[in-house]
C-alpha positions as CSV (number, residue, x, y, z in Angstrom):
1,X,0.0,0.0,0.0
2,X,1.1,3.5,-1.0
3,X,2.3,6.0,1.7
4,X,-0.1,9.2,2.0
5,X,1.4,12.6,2.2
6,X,0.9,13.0,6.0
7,X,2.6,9.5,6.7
8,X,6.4,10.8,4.6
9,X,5.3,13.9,6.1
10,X,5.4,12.2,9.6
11,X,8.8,10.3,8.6
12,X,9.9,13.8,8.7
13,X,9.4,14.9,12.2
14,X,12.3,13.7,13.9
15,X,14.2,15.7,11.6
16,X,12.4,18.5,12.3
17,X,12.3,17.9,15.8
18,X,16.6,17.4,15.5
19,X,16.9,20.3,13.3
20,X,14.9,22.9,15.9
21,X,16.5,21.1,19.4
22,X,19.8,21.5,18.0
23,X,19.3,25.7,17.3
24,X,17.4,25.1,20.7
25,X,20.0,24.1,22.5
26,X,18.0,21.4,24.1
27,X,19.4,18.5,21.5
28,X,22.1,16.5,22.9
29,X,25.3,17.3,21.3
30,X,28.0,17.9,24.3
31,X,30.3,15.5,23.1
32,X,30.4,16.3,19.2
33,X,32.9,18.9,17.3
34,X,30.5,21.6,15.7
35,X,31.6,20.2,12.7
36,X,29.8,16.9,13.6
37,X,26.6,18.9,14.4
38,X,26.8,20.6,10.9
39,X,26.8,17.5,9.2
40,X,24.7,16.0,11.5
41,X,21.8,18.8,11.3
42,X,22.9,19.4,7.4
43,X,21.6,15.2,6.8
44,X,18.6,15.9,8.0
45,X,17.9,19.1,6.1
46,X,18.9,17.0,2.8
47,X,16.3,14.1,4.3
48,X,13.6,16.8,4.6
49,X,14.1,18.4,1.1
50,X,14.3,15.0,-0.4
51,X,10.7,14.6,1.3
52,X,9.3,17.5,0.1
53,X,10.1,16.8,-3.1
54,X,7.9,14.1,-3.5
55,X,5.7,13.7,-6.2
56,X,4.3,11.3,-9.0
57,X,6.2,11.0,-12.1
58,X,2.7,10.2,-14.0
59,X,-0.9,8.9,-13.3
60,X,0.5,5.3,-12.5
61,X,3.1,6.3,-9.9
62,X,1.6,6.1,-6.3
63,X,4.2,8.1,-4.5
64,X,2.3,10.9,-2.8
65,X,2.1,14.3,-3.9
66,X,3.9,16.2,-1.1
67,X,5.8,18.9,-3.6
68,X,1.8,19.8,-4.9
69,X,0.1,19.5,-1.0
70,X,-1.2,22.5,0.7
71,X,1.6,24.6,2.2
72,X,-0.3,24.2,5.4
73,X,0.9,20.6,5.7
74,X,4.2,21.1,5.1
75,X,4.9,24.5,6.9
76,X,7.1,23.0,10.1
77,X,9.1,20.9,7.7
78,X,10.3,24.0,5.2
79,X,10.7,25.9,8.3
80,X,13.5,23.6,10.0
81,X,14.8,23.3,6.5
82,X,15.8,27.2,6.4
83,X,16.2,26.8,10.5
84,X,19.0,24.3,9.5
85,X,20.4,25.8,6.7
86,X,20.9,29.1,8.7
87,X,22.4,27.2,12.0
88,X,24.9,25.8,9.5
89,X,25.7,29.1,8.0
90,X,25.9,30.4,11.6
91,X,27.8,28.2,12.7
C-alpha cells in the first residue's frame, strides 16, 4: 500500500524535531565537534528536502504528492529546512 502525504510527512518529524532542538540548545550534542553537528543537522535538512520533493512521475506512480500538498501541511518541515540551513551558516 502507497504512503499518504501525512505519513512521509510524519517520517519527517524527527528531523524537524533534531533540526529545531539543535538551534534550541535542548538536543544532545555535548560531546560532538560543531563540525559533527553541521553535518549532523545538514543530513537531516537534505532528508527533509528530499521529502518535500515528492511527487508522482505520472498517473500510475503512487508516490504521494507532497511537492503539490497544501503549504499548510508542510509549513514545520520547510521551516527547519531554512532553521537548519541558517544554523549551518551560523555556525
Amino acid at each position: 500500500m502507497a504512503q499518504t502525504v501525512t505519513e512521509c510527512l510524519s517520517a519527517g518529524t524527527d528531523s524537524v524535531n533534531l533540526i529545531d532542538g539543535v538551534k534550541a540548545g535542548s538536543w544532545d550534542v555535548e560531546r560532538m565537534t560543531q563540525t559533527e553537528i553541521n553535518e549532523m543537522v545538514q543530513r537531516n535538512v537534505d532528508h527533509l528536502e528530499i521529502i518535500l520533493e515528492y511527487a508522482p512521475v505520472d498517473s500510475d506512480d503512487d508516490t504521494p504528492d507532497i511537492a503539490g500538498a497544501a503549504s499548510n501541511l508542510k509549513t514545520t518541515h520547510v521551516a527547519a529546512v531554512t532553521t537548519g540551513t541558517d544554523y549551518i551558516a551560523a555556525n
